[in-house]
N, C-alpha and C positions, 0 to 999 in steps of 0.2 A: 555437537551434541544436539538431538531433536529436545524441542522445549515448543511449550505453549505459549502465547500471545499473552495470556497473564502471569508467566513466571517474567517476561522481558518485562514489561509495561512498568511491572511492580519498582523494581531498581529504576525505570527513568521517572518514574513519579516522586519516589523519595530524593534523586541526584538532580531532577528538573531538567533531564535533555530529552530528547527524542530520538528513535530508533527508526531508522529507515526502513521503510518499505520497498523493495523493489521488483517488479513485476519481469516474468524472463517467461520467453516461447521455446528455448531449447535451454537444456543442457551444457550450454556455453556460455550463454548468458549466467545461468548460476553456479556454474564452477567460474567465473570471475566475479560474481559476487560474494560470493562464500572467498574466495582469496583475498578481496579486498577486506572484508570481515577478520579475518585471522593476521593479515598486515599492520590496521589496525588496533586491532585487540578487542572487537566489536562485536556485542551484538549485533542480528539482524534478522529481518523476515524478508522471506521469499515468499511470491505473489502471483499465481497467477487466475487471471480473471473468466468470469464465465464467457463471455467474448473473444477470449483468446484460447478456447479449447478448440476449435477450429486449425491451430495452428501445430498443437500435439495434445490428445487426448488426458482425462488427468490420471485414465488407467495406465496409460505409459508413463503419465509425467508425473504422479505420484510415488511410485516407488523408486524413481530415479531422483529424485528431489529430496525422499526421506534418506536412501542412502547415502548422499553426499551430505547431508544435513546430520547421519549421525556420527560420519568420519572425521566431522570439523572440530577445532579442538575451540571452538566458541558458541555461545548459544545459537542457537538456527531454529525460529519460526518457520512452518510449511502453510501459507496461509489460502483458504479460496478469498479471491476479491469477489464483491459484486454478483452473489450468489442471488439470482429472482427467484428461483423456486427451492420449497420446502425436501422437495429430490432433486435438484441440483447438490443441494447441501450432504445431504445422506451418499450421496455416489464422490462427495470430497472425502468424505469419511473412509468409505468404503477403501478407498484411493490411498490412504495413510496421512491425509493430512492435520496437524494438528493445530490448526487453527479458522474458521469457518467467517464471512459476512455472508451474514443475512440483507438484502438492500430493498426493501420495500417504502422507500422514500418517496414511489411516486402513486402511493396509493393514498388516500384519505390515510387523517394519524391516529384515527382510534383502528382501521385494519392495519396498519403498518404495524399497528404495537402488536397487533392480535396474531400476525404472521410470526414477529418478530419472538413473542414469548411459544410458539410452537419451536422457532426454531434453538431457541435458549433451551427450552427444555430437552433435543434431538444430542444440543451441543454436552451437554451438561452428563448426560445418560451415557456417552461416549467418548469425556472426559480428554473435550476439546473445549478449545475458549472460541468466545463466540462476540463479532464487532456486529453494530446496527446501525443505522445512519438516519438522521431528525434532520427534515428540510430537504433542501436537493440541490446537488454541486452537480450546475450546469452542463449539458451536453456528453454527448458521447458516455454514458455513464458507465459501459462495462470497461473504460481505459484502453479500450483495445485498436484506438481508431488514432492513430498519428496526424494525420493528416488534416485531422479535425480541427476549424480555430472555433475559440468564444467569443463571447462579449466581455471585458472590462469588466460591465457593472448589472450583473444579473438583477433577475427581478426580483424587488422585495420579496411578493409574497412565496420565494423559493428560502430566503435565507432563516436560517433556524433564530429562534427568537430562545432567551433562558428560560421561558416558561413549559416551553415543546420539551427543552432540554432535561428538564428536571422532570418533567411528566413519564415522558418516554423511559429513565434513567430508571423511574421510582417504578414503574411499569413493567420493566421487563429483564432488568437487572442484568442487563448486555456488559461485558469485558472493559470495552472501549465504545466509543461514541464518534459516529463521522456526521461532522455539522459542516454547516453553509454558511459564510461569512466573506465572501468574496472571489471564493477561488472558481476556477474549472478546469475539467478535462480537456486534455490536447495544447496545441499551441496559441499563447496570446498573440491579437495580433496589438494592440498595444498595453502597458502596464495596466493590471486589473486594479482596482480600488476595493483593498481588505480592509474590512471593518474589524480594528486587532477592538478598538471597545466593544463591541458587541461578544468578541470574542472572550475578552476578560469577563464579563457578566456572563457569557452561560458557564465557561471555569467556576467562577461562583456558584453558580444554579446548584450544580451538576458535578458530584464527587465522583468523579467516573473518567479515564483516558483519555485524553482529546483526540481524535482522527482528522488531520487533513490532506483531502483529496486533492489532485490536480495541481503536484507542486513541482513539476515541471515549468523552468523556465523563468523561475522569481529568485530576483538577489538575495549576494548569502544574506543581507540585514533585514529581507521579509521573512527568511526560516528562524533566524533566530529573534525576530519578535515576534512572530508567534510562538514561537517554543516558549519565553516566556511567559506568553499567553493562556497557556497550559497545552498545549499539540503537545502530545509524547508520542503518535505514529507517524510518520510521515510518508507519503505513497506517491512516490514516483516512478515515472517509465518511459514518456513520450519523448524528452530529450536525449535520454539513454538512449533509446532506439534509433531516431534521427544522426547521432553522432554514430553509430555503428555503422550505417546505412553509409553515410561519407564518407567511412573506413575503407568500406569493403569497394565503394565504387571507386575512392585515389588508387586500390590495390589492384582492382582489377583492369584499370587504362595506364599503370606503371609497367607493366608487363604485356608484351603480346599471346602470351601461353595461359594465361593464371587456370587456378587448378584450386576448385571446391574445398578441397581436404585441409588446402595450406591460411587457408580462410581462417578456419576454427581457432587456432591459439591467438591469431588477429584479434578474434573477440573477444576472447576470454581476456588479454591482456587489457585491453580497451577499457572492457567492463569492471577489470579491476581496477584500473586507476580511476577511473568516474564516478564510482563509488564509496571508492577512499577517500577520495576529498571532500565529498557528502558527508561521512562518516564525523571528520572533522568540525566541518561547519555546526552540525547536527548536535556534536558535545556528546556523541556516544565511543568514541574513540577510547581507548583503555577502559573500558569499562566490563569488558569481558574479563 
């Protein structure tokens, strides 16, 4: 069933887990996400980011996304990630999806708010939910980039303070909220240093969703303290993708013929089990 970003959020806010996010460039990818979701019994949001339109348009990937999304017998967010512009956002819509980020995180934070409440009001009129993001989770920021490593321990003046938190929140009355407290996009190349107390104080600040980005790649005991934390989104892709990539290449030197086509369930099955264990760790498992 298609659902909004704040019909999910609302049930992991009062149950205290968080709902994965997961970012897919085909078709395959989220008909194995969506399986892992109904094996499960999960919610979930499908992701995919303005940097990864390049990969399939969201006029073709929208209405293929919303229709497996409303075949699924579990909730299914359609979400844009990392939407920079106020028509990027409008052509998500357009596209079917039901759920928009607005990410003006690296603009000054009185225009990030001032973009952010143009696009609250776009989401709102349109009768999508709409995520915003205070501070800035390091590098590669449309998720689109695998290959990308971070740093550990980003710079201060990037990570969200609770004062940002609750300004931005009071401001512009965003769904969900993606803050900076340690993480980044792509792969670490060694353990980052999460500030879960920074994170606990904007939870405080800040009655609003928590979003974290860039969580690829961190043990199940860093999701599930920050889920404590308050994280009720969680957005993952870069490992997904990497372990696909491994799939397809054992698949394709196990055989001297291999063959495109025979690929596809590869993934999909892949995808579902990678997901479902996520789903686990995450605590949103039976919750559909």
């Amino acid at each position: 069933m298609l659902v909004t970003l704040r019909e999910v959020l609302a049930d992991a806010v009062s149950h205290r887990y968080a709902v994965g996010a997961f970012n897919v460039i085909d078709t395959n990818m989220a008909r194995g996400v969506i399986a892992g979701a109904e094996q499960c019994r999960s919610p979930v949001i499908i992701s995919q980011g303005q940097g990864q339109f390049r990969f399939t348009p969201p006029e073709i990937m929208g209405p293929s996304l919303v229709q497996l999304a409303r075949e699924a017998s579990v909730p299914v967010v359609i979400h844009l990630d990392h939407g920079k512009q106020i028509d990027v956002c409008e052509r998500a819509i357009r596209a079917g999806y039901s759920s928009i980020m607005y990410d003006g995180s690296q603009l000054p934070l009185t225009e990030n708010m001032a973009y952010t409440r143009q696009a609250v009001s776009l989401a709102r009129k349109n009768h999508v939910s709409i995520e915003g993001e205070v501070g800035h989770v390091s590098n590669a920021e449309t998720g689109d980039l695998p290959g990308e490593h971070v740093q550990p321990a980003p710079d201060e003046q990037y990570l969200t303070t609770p004062e940002q938190a609750r300004a931005f929140w009071q401001a512009t009355e965003v769904d969900a909220l993606a803050v900076a407290f340690g993480t980044g996009h792509g792969l670490y190349r060694e353990t980052p240093r999460l500030e879960f107390n920074r994170l606990r104080e904007i939870h405080q600040a800040a009655d609003v969703p928590l979003v974290m980005h860039g969580g690829s790649g961190l043990g199940d005991e860093a999701y599930q303290e920050a889920i404590a934390c308050g994280i009720r989104k969680l957005n993952y892709f870069t490992l997904l993708s990497q372990s696909l990539g491994e799939l397809i290449k054992e698949a394709t030197h196990a055989t001297s013929e291999p063959y495109y086509h025979e690929l596809q369930l590869l993934v999909v099955h892949e995808t579902q089990k990678h997901v479902a264990r996520l789903m686990g760790v995450f605590g949103s498992a039976r919750r559909a």
